[in-house]
LOTIDO-301320 format. One record per residue (C-alpha): residue in three letters; x, y, z; chain; residue number from 1. Coordinates in steps of 0.1 Angstrom, whole numbers, plus 5000, padded with zeros to 4 digits. Each point is the difference from the previous one (the first is absolute). Layout:
N
> resn, c1, c2, c3, chain, resi
> ALA, X, Y, Z, A, NUM
...
//
This chain:
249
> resn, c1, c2, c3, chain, resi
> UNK, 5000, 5000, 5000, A, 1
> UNK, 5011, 5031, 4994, A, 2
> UNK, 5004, 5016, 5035, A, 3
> UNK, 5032, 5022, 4993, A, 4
> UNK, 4988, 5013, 5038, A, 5
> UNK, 5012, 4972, 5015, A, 6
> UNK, 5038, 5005, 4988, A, 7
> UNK, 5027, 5022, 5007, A, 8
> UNK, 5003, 5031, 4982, A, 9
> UNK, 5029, 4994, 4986, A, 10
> UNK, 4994, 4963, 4989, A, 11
> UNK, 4967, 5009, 4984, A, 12
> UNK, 5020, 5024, 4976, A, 13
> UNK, 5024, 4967, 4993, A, 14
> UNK, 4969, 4981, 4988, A, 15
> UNK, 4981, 5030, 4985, A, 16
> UNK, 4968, 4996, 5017, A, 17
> UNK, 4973, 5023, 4986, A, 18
> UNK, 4978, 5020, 5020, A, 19
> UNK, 4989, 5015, 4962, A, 20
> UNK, 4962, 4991, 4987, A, 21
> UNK, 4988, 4990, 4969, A, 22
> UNK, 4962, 5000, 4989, A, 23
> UNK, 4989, 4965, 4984, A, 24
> UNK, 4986, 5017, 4973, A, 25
> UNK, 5033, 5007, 4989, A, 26
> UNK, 5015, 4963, 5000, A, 27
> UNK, 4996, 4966, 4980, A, 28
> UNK, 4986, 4973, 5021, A, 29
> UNK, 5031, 4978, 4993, A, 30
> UNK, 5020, 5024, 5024, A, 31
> UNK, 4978, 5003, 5029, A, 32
> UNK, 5019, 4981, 5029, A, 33
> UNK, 4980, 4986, 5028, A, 34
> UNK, 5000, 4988, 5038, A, 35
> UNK, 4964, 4990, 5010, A, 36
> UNK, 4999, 4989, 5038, A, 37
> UNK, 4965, 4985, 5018, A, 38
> UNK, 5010, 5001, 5043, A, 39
> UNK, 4970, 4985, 5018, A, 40
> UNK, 5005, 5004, 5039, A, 41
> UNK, 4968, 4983, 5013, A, 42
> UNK, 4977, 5027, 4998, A, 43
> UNK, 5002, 5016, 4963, A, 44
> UNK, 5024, 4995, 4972, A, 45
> UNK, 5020, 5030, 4985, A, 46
> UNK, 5008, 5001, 4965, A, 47
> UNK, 5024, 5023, 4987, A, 48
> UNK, 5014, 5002, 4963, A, 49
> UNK, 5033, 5019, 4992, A, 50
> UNK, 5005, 5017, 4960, A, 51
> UNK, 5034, 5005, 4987, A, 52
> UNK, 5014, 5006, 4966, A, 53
> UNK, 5022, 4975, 4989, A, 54
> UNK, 5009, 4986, 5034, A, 55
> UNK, 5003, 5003, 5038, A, 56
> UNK, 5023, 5028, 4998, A, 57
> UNK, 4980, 5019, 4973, A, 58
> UNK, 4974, 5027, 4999, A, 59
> UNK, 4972, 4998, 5022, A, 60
> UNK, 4971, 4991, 4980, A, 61
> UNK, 4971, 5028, 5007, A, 62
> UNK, 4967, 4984, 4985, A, 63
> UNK, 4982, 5023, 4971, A, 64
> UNK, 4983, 5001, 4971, A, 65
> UNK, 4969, 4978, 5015, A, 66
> UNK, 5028, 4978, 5008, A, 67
> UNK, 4989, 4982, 5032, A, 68
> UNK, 5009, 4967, 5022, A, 69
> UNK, 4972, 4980, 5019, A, 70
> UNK, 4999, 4970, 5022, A, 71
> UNK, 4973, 4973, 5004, A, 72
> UNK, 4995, 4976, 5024, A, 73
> UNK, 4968, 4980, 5010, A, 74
> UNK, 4979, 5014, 4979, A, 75
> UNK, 5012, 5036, 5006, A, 76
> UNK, 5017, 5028, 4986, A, 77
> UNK, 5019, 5030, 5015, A, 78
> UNK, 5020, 5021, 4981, A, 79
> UNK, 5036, 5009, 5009, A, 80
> UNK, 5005, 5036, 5012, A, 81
> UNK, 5035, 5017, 4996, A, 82
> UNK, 5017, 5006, 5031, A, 83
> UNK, 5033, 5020, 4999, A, 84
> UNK, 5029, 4991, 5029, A, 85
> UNK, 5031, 5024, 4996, A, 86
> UNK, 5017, 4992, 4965, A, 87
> UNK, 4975, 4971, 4996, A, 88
> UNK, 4962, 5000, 4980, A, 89
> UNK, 4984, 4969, 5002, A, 90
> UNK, 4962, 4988, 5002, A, 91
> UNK, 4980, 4981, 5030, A, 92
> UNK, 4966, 4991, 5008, A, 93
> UNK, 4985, 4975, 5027, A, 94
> UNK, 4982, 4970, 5000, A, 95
> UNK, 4983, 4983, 5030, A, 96
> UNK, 5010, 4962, 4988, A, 97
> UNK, 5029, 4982, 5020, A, 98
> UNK, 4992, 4964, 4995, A, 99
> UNK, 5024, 4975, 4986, A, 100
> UNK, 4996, 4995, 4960, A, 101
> UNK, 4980, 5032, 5002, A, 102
> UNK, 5009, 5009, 4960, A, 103
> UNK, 5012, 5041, 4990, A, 104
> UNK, 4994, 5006, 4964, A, 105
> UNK, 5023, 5037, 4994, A, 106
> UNK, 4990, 5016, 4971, A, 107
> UNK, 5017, 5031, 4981, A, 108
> UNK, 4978, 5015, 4972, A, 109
> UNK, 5017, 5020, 4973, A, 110
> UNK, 4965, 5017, 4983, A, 111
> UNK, 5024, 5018, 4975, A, 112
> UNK, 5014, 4967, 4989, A, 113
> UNK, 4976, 4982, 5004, A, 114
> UNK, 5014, 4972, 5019, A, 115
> UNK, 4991, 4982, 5034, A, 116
> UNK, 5030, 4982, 5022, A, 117
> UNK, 4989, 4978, 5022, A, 118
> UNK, 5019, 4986, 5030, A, 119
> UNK, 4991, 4974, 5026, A, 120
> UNK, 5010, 4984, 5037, A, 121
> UNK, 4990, 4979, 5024, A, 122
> UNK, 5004, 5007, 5040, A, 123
> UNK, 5019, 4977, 5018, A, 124
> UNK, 4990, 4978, 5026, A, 125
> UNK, 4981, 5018, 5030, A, 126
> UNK, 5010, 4998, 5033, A, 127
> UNK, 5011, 5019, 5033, A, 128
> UNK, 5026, 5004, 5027, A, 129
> UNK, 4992, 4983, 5035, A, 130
> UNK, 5033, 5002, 5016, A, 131
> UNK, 5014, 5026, 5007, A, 132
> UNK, 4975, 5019, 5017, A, 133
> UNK, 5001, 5039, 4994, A, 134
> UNK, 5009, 5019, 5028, A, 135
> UNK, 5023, 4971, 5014, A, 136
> UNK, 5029, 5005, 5015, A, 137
> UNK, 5039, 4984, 4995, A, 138
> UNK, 5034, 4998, 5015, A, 139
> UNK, 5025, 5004, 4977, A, 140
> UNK, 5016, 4962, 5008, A, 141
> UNK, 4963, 4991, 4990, A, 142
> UNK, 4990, 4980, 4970, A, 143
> UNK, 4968, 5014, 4987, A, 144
> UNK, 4977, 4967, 4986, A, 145
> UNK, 4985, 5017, 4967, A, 146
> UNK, 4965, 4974, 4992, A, 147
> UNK, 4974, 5006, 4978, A, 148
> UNK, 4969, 4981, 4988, A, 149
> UNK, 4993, 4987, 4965, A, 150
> UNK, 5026, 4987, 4981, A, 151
> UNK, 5013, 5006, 4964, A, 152
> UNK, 5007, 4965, 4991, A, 153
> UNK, 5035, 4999, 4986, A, 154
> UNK, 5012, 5036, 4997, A, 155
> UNK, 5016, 5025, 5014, A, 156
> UNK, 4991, 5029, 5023, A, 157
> UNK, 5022, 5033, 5006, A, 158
> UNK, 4998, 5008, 5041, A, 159
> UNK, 5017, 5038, 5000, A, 160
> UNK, 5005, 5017, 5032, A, 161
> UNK, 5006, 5039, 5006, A, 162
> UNK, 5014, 5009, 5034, A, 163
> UNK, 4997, 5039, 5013, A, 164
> UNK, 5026, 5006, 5028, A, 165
> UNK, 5019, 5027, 5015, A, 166
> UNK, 5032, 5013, 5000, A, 167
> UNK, 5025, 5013, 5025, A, 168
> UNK, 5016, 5025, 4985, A, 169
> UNK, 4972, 5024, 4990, A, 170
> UNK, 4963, 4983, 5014, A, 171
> UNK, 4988, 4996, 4965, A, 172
> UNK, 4985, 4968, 4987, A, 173
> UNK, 5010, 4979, 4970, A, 174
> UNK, 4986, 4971, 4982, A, 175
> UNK, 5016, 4973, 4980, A, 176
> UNK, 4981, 4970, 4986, A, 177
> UNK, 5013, 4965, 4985, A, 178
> UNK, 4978, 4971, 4981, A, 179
> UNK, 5002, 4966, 5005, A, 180
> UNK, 4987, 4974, 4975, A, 181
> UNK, 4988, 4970, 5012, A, 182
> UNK, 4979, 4967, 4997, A, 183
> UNK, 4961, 5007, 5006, A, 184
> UNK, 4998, 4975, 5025, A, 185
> UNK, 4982, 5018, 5030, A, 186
> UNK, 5032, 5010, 5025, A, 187
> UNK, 5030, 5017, 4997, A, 188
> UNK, 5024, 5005, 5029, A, 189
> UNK, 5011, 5038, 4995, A, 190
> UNK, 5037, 5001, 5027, A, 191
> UNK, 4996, 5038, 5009, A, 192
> UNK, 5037, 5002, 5015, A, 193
> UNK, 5012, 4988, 4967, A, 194
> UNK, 4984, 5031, 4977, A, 195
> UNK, 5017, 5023, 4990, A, 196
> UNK, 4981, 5026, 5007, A, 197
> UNK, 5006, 4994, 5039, A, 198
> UNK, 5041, 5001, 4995, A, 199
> UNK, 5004, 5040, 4995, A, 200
> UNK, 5022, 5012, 5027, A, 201
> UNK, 4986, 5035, 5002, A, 202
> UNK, 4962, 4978, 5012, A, 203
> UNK, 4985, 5017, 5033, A, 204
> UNK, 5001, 4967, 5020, A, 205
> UNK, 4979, 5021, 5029, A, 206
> UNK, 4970, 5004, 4969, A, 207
> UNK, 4985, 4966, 4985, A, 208
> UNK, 4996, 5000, 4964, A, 209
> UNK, 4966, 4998, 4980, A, 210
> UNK, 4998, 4974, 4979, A, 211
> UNK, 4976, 4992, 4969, A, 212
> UNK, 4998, 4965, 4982, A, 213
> UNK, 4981, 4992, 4964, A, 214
> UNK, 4994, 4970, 4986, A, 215
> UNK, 4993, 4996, 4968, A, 216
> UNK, 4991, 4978, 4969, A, 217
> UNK, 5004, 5004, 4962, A, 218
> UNK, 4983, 4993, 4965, A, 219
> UNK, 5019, 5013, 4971, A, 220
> UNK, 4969, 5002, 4969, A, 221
> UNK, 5000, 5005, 4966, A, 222
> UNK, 5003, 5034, 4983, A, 223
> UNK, 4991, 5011, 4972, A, 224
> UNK, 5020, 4991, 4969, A, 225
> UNK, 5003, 5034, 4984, A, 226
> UNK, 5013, 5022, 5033, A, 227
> UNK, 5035, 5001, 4995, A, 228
> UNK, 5025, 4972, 5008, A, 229
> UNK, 5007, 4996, 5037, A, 230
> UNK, 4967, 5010, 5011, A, 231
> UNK, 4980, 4981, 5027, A, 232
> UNK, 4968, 4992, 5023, A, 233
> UNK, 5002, 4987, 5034, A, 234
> UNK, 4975, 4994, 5032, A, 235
> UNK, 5011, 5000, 5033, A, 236
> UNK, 4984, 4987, 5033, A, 237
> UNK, 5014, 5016, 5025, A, 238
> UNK, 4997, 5001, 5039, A, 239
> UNK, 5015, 5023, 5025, A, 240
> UNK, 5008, 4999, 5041, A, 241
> UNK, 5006, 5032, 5014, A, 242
> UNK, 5014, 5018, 5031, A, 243
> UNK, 5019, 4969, 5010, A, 244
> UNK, 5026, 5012, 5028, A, 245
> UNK, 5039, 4988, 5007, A, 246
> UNK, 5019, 5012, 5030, A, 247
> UNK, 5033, 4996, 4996, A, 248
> UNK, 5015, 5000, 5036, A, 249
//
């Protein structure tokens, strides 16, 4: 995706991200490069669908000319709205369906070209976090016991965890995050005094550290044939524990 926000300054000149915008009425359909994501967390499913010229790194892709993407699901439509997030334009809507096999249909219609691209996913597998509990509190020579309920079968799931501490020198917090990829087989024992997030020597031992964990699951679909190459649709299940605490003396 093309978040040049996320990167340094400097290293987002070295890959010459684009904050520039193109209109769509402008462009071929065989340059339009897309990244279609469907993130169901339990209570709605977000879709959001990211336009760029030629590639990840090119032009932001602002919809015009009666240019417009939809999404349907169960029986119902909602078109995509563009959103704008610093350098970025990309397009959202909401959906209320979060059940496995639950099927998104993303559709971009060109009305100057005539043309319809149609993409479509699947959600993964359903299912929810029962251990740990949010609001639960850890030693730092814990092991936290990750569970969840309803498995995926053979596959994979990513567990990523953020930790916000504090430090010494200056009383400011900082976060840093790591993934871990994993079977999908109901446990997973995360050692807390092993992560690196925990080892910085400038950590406020006197102030615990907040910790978030996700779970999630992954479909990759299939996307239309004439966006351009490297383009993709994926649906996501995912399930987050919050406010989890570690005190680390």
């Amino acid at each position: 995706m093309n978040k040049c926000y996320l990167l340094m300054p400097a290293l987002c000149l070295a890959v010459a991200c684009s904050s520039e915008t193109t209109e769509s009425g402008q462009v071929s359909t065989e340059v339009i490069w897309a990244d279609m994501k469907v993130t169901s967390d339990g209570d709605q499913a977000r879709v959001v669908a990211e336009l760029n010229v030629d590639g990840a790194l090119g032009n932001n892709l602002k919809l015009t000319a009666g240019d417009k993407l939809t999404v349907t699901a169960n029986g119902q439509t909602r078109e995509l709205k563009e959103d704008h997030d610093f350098f970025d334009i990309d397009y959202q809507a909401y959906l209320p369906f979060t059940t496995t096999n639950t099927s998104f249909s993303i559709q971009l219609t060109r009305e100057s070209k005539n043309q319809t691209l149609v993409s479509t996913v699947q959600l993964p597998a359903a299912f929810r976090i029962y251990a740990p509990q949010q609001g639960q509190n850890f030693r730092l020579d814990d092991s936290m016991y990750i569970a969840w309920q309803g498995l995926g079968g053979d596959k994979l799931i990513d567990i990523n965890y953020s930790a916000r501490c504090t430090r010494k020198s200056d009383g400011n917090t900082f976060t840093q995050s790591a993934t871990v990829n994993t079977s999908d087989d109901g446990s997973y024992e995360l050692v807390l005094n092993s992560l690196n997030a925990f080892k910085d020597a400038d950590i406020n031992p006197s102030k615990p550290c907040t910790l978030t964990i996700y779970l999630s699951r992954t479909n990759t679909g299939i996307i239309d044939s004439k966006y351009k190459a490297g383009s993709s649709i994926r649906a996501v299940q995912q399930r987050t524990i919050e406010d989890l605490k570690v005190y680390l003396n």
